[in-house]
C-alpha positions in Angstrom: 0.0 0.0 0.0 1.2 3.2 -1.3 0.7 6.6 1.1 0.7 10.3 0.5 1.0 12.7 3.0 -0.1 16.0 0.7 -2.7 18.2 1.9 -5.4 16.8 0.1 -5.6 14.1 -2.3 -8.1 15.7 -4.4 -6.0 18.9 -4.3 -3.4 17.2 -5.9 -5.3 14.9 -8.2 -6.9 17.9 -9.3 -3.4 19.8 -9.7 -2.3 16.6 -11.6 -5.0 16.9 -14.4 -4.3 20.8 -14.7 -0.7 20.1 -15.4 -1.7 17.1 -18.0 0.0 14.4 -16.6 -3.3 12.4 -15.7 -7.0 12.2 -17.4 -9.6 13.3 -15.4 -11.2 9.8 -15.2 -7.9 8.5 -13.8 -8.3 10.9 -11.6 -11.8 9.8 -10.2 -11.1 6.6 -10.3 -7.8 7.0 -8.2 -9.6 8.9 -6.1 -12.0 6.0 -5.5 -9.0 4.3 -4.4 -7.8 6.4 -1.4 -9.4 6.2 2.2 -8.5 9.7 4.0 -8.1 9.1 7.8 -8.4 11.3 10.6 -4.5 11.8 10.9 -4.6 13.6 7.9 -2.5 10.8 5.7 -4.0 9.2 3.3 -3.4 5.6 1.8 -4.6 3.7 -1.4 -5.9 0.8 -1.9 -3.9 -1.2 -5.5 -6.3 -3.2 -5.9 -8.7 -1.4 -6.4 -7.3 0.4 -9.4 -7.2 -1.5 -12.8 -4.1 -1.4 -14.4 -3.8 1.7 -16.5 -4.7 3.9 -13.6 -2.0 2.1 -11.6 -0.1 3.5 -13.8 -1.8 7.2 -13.7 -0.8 6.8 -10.0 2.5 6.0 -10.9 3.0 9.2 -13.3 1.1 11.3 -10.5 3.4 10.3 -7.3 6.9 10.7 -10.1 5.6 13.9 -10.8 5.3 14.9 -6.8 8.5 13.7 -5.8 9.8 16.3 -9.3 8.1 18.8 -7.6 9.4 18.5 -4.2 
């Protein structure tokens, strides 16, 4: 299990489609993925993603760790 600690997953999902490195249905369904807990971290679920939008996730958490 993967986990980002970003401010808000649909933030940066959202920031992720702006920038054109994910589609806006990877983008739903990767959201679909995540459970948000109270801590404020976040963590997502693999299988719960088919496999192209593992690989949207992929491209989105390469291009956070550019960023950083």
């Amino acid at each position: 299990m993967n986990t980002i600690t970003e401010i808000s997953v649909s933030d940066r999902l959202q920031e992720a489609v702006d920038a054109g490195v994910i589609t806006c249905a990877h983008a739903d369904a990767i959201a679909l993925a995540f459970d948000e807990h109270a801590s404020g971290c976040c963590s997502v679920h693999l299988e719960r993603l088919a496999h192209d939008e593992r690989a949207a996730l992929d491209r989105v958490c390469d291009w956070l760790e550019r960023r950083r």
